[in-house]
Backbone as CSV, one residue per row, in Angstrom:
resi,resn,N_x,N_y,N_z,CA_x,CA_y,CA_z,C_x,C_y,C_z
1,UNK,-75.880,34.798,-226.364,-77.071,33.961,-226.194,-76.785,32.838,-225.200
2,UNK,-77.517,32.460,-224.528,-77.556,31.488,-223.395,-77.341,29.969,-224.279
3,UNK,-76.414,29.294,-223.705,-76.626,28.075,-224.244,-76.366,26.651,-223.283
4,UNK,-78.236,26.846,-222.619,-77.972,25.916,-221.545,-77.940,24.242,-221.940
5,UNK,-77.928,24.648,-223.536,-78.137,22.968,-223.329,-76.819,22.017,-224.695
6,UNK,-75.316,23.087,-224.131,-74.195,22.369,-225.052,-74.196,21.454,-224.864
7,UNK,-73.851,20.651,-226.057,-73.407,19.225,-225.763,-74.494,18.002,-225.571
8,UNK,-76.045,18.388,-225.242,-76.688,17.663,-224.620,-77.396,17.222,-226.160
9,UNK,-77.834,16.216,-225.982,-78.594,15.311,-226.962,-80.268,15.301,-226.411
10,UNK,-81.036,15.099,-227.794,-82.425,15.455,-227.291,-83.204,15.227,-227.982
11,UNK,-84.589,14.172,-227.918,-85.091,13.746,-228.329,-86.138,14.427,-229.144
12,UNK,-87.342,14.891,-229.465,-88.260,15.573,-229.800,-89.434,14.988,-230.534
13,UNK,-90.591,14.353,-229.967,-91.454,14.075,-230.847,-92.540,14.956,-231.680
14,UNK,-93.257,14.755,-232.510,-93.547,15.580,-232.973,-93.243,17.189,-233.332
15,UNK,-92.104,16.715,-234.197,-91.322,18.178,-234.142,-91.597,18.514,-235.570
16,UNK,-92.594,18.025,-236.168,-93.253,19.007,-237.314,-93.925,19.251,-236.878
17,UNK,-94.814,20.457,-238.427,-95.979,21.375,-238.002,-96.945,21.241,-239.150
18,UNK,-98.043,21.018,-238.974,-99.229,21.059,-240.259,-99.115,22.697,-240.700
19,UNK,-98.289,23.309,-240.559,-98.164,24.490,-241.428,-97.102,25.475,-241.321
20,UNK,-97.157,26.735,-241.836,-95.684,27.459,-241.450,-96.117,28.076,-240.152
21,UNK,-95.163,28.102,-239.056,-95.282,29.303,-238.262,-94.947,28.398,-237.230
22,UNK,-95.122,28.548,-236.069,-94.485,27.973,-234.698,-95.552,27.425,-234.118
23,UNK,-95.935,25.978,-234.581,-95.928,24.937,-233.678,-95.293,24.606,-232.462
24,UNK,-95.955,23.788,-231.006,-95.310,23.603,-230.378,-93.906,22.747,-230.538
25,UNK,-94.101,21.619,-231.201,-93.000,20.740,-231.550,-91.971,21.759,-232.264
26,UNK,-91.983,22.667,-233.250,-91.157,23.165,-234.039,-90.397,24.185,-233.413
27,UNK,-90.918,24.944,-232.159,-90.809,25.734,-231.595,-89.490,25.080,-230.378
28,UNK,-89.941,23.839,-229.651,-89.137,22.883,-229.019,-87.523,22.893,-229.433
29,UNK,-88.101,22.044,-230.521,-86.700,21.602,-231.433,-85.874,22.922,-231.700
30,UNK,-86.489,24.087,-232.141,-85.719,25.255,-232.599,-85.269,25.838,-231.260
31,UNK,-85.852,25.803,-230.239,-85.145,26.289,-228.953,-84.082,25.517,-228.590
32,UNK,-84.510,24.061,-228.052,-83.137,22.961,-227.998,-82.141,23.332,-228.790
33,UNK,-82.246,23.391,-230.138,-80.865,23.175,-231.108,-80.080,24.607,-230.888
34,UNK,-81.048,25.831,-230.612,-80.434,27.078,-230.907,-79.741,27.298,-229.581
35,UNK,-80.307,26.648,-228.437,-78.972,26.846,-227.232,-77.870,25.557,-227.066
36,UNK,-77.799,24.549,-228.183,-76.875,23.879,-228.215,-77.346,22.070,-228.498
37,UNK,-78.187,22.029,-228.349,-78.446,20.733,-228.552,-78.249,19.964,-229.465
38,UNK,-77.917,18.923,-229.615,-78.351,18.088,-231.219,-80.083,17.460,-230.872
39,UNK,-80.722,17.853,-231.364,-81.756,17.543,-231.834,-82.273,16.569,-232.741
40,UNK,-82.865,15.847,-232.091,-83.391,14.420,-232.845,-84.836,14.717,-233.090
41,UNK,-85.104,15.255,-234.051,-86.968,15.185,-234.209,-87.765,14.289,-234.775
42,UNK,-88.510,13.737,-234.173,-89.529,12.825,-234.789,-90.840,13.141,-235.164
43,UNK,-91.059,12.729,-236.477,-92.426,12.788,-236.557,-93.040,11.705,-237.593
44,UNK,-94.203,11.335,-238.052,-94.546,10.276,-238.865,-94.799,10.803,-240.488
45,UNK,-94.247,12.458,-241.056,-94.377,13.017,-241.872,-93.583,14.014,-242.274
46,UNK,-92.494,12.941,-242.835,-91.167,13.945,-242.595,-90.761,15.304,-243.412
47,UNK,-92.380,15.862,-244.481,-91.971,17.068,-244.611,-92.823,17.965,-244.023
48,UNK,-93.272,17.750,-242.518,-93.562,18.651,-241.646,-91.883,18.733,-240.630
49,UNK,-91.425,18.374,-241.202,-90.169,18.770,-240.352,-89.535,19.738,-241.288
50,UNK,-89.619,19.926,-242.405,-88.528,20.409,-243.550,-88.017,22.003,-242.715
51,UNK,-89.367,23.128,-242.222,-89.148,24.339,-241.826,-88.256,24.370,-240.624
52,UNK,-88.998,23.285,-239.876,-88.213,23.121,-238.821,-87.007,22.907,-238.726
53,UNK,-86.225,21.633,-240.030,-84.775,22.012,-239.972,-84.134,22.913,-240.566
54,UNK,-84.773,23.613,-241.547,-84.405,25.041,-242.121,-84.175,26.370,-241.473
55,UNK,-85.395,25.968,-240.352,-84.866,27.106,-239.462,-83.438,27.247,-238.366
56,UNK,-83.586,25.703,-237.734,-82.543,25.582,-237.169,-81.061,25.457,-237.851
57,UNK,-81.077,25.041,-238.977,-80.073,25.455,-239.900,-79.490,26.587,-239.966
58,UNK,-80.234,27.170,-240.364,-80.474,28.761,-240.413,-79.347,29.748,-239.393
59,UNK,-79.870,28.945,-238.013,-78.968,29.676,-237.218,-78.262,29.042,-236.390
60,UNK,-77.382,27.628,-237.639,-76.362,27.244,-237.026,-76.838,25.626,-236.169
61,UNK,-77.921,25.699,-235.708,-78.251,24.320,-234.719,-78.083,23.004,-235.702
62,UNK,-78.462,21.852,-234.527,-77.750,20.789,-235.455,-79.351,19.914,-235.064
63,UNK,-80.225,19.355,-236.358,-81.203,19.006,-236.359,-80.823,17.917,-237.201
64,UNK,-81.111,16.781,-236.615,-81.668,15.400,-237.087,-83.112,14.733,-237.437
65,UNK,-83.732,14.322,-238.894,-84.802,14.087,-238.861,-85.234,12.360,-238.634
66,UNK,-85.873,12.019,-237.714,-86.616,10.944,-237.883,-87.971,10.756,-238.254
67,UNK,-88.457,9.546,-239.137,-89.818,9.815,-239.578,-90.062,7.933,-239.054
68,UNK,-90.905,8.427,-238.065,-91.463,7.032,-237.466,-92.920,7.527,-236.827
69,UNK,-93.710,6.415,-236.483,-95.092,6.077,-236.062,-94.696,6.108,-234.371
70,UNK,-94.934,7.444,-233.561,-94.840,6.584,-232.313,-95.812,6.018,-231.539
71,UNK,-96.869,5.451,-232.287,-97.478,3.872,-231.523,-96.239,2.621,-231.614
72,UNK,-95.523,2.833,-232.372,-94.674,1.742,-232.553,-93.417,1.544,-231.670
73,UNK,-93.870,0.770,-231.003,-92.775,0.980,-230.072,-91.185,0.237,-230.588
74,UNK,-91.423,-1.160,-231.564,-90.292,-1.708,-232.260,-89.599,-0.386,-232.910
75,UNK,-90.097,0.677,-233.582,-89.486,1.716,-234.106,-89.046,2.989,-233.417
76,UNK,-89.326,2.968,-232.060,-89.212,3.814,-231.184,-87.925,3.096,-230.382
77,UNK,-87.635,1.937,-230.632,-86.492,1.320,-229.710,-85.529,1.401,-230.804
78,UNK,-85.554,1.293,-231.998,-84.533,1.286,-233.126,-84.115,2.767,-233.321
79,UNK,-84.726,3.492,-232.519,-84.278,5.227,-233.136,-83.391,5.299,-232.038
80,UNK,-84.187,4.949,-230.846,-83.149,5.044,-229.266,-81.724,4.678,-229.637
81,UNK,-81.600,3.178,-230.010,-80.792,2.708,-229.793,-79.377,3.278,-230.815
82,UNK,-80.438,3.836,-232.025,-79.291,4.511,-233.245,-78.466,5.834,-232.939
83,UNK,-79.927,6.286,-232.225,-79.168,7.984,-231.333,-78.314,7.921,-230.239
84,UNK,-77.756,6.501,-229.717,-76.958,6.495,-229.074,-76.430,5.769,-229.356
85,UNK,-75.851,4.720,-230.474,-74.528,4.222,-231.077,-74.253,5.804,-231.511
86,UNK,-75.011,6.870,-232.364,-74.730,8.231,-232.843,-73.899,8.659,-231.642
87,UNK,-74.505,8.934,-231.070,-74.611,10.381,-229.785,-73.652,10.007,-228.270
88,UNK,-74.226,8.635,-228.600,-73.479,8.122,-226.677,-74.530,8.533,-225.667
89,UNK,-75.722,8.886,-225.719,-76.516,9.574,-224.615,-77.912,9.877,-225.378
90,UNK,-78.952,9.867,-224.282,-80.131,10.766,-224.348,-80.172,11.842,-223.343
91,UNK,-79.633,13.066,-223.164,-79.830,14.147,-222.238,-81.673,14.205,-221.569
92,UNK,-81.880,14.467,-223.302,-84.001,15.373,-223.144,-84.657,14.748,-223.515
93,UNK,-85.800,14.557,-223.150,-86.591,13.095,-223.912,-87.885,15.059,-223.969
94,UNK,-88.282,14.991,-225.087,-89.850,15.953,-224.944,-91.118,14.986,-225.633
95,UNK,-91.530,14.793,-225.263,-93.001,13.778,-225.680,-94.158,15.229,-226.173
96,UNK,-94.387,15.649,-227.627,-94.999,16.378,-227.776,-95.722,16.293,-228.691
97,UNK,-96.213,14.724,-229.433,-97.302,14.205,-230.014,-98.453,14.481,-229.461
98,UNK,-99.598,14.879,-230.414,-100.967,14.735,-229.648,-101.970,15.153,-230.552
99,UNK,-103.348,15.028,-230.866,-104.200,15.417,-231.352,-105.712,14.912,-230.744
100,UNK,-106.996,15.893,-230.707,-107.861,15.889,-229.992,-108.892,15.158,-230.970
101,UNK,-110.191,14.597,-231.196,-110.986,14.475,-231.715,-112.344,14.862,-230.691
102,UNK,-113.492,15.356,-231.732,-114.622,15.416,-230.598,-115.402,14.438,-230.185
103,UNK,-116.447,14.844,-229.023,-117.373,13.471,-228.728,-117.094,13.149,-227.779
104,UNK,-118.630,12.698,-227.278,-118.635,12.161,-225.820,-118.402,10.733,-225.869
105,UNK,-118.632,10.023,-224.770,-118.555,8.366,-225.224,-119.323,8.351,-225.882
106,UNK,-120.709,8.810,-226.408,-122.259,7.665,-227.330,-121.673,8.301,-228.315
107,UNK,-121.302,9.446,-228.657,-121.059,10.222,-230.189,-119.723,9.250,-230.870
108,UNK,-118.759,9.467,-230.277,-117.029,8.403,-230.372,-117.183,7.409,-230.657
109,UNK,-116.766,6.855,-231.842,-116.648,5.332,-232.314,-115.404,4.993,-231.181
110,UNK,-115.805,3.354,-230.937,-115.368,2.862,-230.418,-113.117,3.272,-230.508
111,UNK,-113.385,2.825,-232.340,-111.772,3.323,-232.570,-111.356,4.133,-232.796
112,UNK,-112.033,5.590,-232.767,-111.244,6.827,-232.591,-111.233,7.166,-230.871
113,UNK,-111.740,6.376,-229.967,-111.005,6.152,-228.662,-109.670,5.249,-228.458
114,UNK,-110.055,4.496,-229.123,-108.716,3.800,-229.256,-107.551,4.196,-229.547
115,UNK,-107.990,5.115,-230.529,-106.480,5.853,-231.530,-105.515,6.937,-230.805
116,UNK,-106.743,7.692,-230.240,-106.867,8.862,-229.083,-105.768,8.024,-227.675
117,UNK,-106.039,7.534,-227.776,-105.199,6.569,-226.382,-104.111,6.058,-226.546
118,UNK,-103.971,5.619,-228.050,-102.461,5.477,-228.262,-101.725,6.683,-228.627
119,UNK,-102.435,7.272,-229.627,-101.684,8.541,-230.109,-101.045,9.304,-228.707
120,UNK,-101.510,9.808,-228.080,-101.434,10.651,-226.584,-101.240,9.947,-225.661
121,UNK,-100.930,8.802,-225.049,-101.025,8.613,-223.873,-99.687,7.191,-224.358
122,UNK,-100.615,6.475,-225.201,-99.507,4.976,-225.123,-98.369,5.419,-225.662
123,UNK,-97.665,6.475,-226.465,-96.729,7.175,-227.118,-95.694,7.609,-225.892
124,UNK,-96.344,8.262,-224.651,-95.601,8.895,-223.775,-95.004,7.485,-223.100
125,UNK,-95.856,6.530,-223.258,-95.405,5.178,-222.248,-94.668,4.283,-223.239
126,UNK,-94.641,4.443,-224.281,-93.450,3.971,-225.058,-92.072,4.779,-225.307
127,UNK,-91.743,6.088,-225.499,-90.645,6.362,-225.513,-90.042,6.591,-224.031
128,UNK,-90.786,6.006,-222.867,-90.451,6.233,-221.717,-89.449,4.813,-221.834
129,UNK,-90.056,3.992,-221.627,-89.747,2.343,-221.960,-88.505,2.205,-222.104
130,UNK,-87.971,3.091,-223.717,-86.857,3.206,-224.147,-85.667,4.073,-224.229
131,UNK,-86.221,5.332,-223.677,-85.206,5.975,-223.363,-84.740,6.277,-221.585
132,UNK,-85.812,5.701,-220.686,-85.317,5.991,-218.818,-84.290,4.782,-218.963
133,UNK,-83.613,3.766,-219.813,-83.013,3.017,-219.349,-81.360,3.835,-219.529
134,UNK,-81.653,4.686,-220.527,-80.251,5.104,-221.046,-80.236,6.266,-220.055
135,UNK,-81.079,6.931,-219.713,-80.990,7.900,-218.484,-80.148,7.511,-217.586
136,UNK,-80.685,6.493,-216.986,-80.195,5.662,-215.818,-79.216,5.233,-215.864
137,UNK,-78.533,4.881,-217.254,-76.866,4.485,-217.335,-76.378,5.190,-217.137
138,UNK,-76.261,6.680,-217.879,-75.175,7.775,-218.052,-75.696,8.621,-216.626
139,UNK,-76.670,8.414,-215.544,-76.315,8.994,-214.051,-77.648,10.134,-213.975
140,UNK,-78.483,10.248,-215.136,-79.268,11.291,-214.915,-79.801,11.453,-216.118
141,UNK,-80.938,12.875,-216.124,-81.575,12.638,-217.965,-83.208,13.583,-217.464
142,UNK,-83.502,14.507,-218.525,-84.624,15.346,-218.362,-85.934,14.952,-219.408
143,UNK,-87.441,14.641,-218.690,-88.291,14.008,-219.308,-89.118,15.577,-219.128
144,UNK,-89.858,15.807,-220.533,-91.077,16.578,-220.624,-92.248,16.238,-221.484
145,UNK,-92.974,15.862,-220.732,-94.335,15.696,-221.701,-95.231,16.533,-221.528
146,UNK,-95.681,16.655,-222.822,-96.830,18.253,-223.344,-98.605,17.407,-222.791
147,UNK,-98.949,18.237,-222.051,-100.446,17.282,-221.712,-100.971,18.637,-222.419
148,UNK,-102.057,19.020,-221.614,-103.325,20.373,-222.692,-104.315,20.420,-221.268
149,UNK,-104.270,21.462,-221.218,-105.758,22.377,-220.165,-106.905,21.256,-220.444
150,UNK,-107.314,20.551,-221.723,-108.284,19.976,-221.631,-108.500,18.398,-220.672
151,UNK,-106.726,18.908,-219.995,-106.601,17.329,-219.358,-106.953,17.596,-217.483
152,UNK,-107.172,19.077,-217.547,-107.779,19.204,-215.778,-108.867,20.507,-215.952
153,UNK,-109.317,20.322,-217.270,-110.793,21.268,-217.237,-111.251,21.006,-218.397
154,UNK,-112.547,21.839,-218.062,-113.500,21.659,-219.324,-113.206,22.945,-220.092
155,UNK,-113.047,22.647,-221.622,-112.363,23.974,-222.361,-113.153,24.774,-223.348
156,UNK,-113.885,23.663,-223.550,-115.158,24.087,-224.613,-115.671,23.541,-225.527
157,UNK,-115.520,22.106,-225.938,-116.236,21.197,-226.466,-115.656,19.781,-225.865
158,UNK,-116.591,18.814,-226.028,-116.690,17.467,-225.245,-115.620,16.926,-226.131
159,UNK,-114.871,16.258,-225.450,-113.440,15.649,-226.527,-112.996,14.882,-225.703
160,UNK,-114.118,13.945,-224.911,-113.276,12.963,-223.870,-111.903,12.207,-223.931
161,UNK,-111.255,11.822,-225.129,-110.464,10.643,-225.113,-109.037,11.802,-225.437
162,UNK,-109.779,12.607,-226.019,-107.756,13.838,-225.652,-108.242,14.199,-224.016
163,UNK,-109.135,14.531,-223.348,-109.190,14.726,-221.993,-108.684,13.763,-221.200
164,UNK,-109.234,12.739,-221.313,-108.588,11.421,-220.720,-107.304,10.856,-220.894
165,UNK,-107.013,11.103,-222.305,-105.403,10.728,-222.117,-104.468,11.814,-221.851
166,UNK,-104.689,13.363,-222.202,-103.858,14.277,-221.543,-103.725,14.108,-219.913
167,UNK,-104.932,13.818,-219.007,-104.967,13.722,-217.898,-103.702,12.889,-217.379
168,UNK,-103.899,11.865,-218.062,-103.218,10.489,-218.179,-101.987,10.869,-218.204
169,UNK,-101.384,11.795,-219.048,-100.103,11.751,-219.118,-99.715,12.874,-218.347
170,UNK,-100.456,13.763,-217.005,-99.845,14.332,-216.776,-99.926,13.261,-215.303
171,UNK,-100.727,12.606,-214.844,-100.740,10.978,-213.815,-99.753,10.487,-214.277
172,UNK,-99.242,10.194,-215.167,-97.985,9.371,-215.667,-96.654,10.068,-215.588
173,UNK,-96.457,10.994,-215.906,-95.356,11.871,-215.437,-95.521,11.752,-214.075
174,UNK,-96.419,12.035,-213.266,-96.205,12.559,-211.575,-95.700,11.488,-211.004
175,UNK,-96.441,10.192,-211.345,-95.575,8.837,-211.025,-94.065,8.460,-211.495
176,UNK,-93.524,8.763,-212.374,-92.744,8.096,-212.994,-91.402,9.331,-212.426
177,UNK,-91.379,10.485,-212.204,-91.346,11.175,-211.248,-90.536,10.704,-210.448
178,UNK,-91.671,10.293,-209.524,-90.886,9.947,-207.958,-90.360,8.525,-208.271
179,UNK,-90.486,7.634,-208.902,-89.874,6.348,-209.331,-88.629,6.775,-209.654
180,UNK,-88.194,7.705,-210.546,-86.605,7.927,-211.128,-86.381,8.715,-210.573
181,UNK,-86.704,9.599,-209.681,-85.563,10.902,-208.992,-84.670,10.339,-208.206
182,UNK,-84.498,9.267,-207.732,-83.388,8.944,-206.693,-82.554,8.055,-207.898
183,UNK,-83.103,7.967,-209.318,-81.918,7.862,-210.062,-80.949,9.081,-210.979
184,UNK,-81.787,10.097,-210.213,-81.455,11.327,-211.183,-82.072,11.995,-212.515
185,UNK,-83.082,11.560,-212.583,-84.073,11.466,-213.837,-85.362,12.446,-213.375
186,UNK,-85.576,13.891,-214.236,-86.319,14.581,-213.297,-87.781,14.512,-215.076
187,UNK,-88.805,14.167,-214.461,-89.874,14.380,-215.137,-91.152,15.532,-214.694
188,UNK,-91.089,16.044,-216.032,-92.087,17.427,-216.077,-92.802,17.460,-216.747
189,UNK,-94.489,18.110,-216.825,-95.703,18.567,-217.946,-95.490,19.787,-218.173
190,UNK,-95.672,20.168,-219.438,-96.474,21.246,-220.044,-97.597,20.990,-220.195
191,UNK,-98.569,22.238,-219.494,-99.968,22.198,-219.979,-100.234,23.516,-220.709
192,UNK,-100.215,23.549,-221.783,-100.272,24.577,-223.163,-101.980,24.702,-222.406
193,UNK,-102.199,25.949,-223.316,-104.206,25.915,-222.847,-104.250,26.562,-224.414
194,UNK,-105.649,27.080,-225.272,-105.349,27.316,-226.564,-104.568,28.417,-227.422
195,UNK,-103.441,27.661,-227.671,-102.178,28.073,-228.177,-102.762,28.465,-229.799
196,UNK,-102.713,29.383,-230.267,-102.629,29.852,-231.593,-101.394,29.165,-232.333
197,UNK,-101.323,28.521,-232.630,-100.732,27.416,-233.325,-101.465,27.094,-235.300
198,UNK,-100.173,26.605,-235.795,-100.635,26.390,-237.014,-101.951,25.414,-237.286
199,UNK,-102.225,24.579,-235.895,-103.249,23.863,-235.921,-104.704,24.116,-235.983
200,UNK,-104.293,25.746,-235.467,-105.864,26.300,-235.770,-106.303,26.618,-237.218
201,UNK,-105.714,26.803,-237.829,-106.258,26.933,-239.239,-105.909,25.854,-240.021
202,UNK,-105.205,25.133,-239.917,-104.877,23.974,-240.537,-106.420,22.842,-240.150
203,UNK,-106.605,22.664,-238.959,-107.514,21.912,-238.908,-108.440,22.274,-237.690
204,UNK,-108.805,23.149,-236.368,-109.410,22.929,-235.986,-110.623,24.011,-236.264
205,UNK,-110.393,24.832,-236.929,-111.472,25.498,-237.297,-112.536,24.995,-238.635
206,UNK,-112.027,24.119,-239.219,-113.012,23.210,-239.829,-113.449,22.230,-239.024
207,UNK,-112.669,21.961,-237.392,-113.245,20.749,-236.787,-115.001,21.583,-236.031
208,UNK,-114.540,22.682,-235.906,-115.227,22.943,-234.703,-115.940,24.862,-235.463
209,UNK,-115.803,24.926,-236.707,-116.403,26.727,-236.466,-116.857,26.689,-238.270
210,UNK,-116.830,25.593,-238.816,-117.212,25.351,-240.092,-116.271,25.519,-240.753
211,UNK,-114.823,25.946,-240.681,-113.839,26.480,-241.506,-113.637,28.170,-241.121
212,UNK,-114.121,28.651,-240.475,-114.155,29.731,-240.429,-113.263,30.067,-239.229
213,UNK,-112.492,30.704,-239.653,-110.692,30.579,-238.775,-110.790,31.980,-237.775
214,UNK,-111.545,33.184,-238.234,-112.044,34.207,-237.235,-113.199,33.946,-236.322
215,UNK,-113.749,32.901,-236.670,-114.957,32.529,-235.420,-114.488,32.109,-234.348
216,UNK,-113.163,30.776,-234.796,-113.010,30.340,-234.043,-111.641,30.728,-232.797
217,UNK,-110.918,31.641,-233.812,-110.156,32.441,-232.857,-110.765,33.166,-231.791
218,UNK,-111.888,34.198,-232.463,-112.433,34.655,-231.482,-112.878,33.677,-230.063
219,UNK,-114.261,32.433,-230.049,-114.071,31.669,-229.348,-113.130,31.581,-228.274
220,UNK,-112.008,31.492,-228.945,-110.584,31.018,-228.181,-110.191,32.229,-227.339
221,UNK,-109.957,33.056,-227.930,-109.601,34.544,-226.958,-110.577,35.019,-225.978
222,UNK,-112.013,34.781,-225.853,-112.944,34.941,-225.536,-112.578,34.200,-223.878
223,UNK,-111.750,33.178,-224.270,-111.870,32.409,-222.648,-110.348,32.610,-222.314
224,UNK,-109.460,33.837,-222.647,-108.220,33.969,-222.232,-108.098,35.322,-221.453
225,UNK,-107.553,35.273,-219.827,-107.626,36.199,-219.204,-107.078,37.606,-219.929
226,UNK,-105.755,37.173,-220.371,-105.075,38.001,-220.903,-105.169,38.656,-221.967
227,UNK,-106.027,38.009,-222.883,-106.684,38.945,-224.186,-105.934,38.687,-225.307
228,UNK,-105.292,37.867,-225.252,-104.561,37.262,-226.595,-103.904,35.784,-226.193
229,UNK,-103.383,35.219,-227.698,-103.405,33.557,-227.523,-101.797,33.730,-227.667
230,UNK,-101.213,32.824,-226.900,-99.836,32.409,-227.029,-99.454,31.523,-228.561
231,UNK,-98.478,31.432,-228.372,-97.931,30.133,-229.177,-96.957,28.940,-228.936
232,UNK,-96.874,28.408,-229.955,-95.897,27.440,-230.023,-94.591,28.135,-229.155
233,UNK,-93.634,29.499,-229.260,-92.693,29.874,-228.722,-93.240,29.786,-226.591
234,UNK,-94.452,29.949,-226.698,-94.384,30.315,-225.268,-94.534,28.919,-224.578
235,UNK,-95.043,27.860,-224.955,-95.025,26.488,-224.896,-93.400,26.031,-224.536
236,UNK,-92.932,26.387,-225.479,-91.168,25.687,-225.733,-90.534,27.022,-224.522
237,UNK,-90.833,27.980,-224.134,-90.377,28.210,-222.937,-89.984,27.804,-221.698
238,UNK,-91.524,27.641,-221.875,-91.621,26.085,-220.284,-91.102,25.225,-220.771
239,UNK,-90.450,24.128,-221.889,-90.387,23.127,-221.400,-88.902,23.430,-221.471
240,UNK,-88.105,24.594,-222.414,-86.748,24.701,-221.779,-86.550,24.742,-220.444
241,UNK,-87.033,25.571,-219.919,-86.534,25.990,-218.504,-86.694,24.616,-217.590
242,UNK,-87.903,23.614,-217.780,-87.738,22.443,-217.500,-86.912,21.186,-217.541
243,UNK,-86.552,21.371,-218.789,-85.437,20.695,-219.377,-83.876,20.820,-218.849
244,UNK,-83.784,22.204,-218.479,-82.334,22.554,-218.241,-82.249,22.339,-217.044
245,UNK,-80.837,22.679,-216.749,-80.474,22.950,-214.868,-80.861,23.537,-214.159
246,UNK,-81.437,24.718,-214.902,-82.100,26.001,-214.109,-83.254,24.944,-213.091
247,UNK,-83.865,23.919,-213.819,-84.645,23.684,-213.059,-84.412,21.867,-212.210
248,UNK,-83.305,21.876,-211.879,-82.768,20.899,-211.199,-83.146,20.478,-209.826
249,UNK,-84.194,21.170,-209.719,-85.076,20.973,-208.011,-86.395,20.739,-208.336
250,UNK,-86.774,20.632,-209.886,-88.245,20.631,-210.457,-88.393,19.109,-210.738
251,UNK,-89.390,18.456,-210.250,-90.020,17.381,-210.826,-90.771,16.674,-210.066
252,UNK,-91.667,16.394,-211.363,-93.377,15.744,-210.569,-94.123,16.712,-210.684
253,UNK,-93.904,18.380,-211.505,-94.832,19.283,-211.573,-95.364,19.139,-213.112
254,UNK,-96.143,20.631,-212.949,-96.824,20.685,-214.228,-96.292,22.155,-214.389
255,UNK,-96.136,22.968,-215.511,-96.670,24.691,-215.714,-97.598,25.239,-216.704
256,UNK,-98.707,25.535,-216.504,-99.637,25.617,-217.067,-99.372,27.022,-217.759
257,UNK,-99.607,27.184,-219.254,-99.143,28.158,-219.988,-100.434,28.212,-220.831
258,UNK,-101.394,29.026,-220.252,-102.941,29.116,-220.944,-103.128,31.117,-221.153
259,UNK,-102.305,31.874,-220.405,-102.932,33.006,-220.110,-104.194,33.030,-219.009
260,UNK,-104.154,32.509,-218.409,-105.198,32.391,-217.306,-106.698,31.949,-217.344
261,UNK,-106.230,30.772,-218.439,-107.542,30.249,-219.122,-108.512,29.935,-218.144
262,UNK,-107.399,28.519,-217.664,-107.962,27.302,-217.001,-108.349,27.740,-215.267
263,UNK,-107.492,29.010,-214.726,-108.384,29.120,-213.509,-109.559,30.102,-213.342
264,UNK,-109.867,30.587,-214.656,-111.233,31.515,-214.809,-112.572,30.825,-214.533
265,UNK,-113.667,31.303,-213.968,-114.750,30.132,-213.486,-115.557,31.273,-214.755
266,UNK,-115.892,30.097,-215.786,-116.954,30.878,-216.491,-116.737,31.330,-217.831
């Protein structure tokens, strides 16, 4: 088995899953750890991590759980700073918090825009804060943040404030980018498009199809070139190959992993 990432230390947010099966975050963490990583996962519900370290257990990887809020940035600097009195280093930073709500601006309370903006967007600009400084000490360091198809198209229901802040964070990567590459610091997006994920039955088919988890799959496949939905594993593809050396000439991009959602007109 390939193990491009011995030795390297690695951050992971949202590396639980609202259910069993392969989430993007769970999927992350289990790729990192299984080609060598120590794995630091964060999430604000620490028995959505339980599978996740069971699995990586399982086959040997070395998974660390953190359970913090990342709006918080005081608690986002206290994990940094512990994983490297631990570790000596941050290798991978993956920023893979996020959740959508619907609504245009008149429908959207004022503070589920608000929430929407920290959750997704102020999250990526806080563990940036705290971990590009330790990049920059040890000579180099790999950033991936997860944005969503709904952040450079329209996908199928109005959900401005995950549109706006996915956008956001894939503008924020492209900048931050060319700011750290001449320190050695290469930053990359994933743009997942709708991933069959534990999230669809866990919650968005009561958001959006009444509860009804075959309506809304269908829906979903309905706008995929390829005729079936990826997952959490095909997500954590891209952001390995991003993450590693293989892609040591990559940064300031995106790879869009939809099945040919997002360039279909129609």
């Amino acid at each position: 088995m390939s193990r491009r990432f011995e030795n390297k230390v690695a951050i992971v947010t949202g590396a639980g899953c609202v259910g069993p099966g392969w989430g993007n975050g769970r999927a992350i963490a289990h790729g990192l750890a299984t080609e060598g990583a120590v794995v630091i996962g964060v999430d604000r519900n620490p028995d959505a991590m339980t599978e996740t370290a069971e699995r990586i257990a399982s086959e040997g990887g070395r998974f660390e759980a953190a359970t913090l809020d990342v709006r918080d940035g005081a608690a986002i600097e206290r994990l940094v700073a512990e994983v490297v009195a631990r570790h000596g280093r941050v290798d991978v930073l993956v920023n893979n918090v996020g959740g959508s709500a619907a609504g245009g601006p008149v429908e959207m309370a004022e503070e589920v825009w608000d929430l929407q903006i920290d959750v997704n967007l102020k999250s990526v600009f806080l563990t940036l804060k705290h971990v590009l400084p330790v990049m920059e000490r040890q000579g180099g360091g790999a950033v991936v943040n997860l944005a969503s198809t709904s952040g450079i198209r329209w996908t199928g229901a109005a959900q401005v404030a995950y549109a706006a802040s996915k956008a956001g964070v894939i503008q924020l990567s492209r900048v931050v980018a060319v700011q750290y590459a001449p320190r050695g610091i290469r930053v990359n997006t994933v743009v997942p498009g709708q991933m069959h994920t534990p999230m669809v039955e866990a919650r968005l088919a009561g958001q959006r199809a009444g509860g009804d988890v075959e309506a809304i799959v269908r829906q979903r496949l309905a706008r995929i070139p390829l005729g079936f939905a990826g997952d959490g594993r095909d997500t954590a593809s891209a952001v390995l190959y991003l993450a590693s050396d293989e892609a040591r000439f990559v940064t300031g991009t995106e790879i869009i992993v939809d099945g040919g959602m997002s360039v279909r007109c129609g």
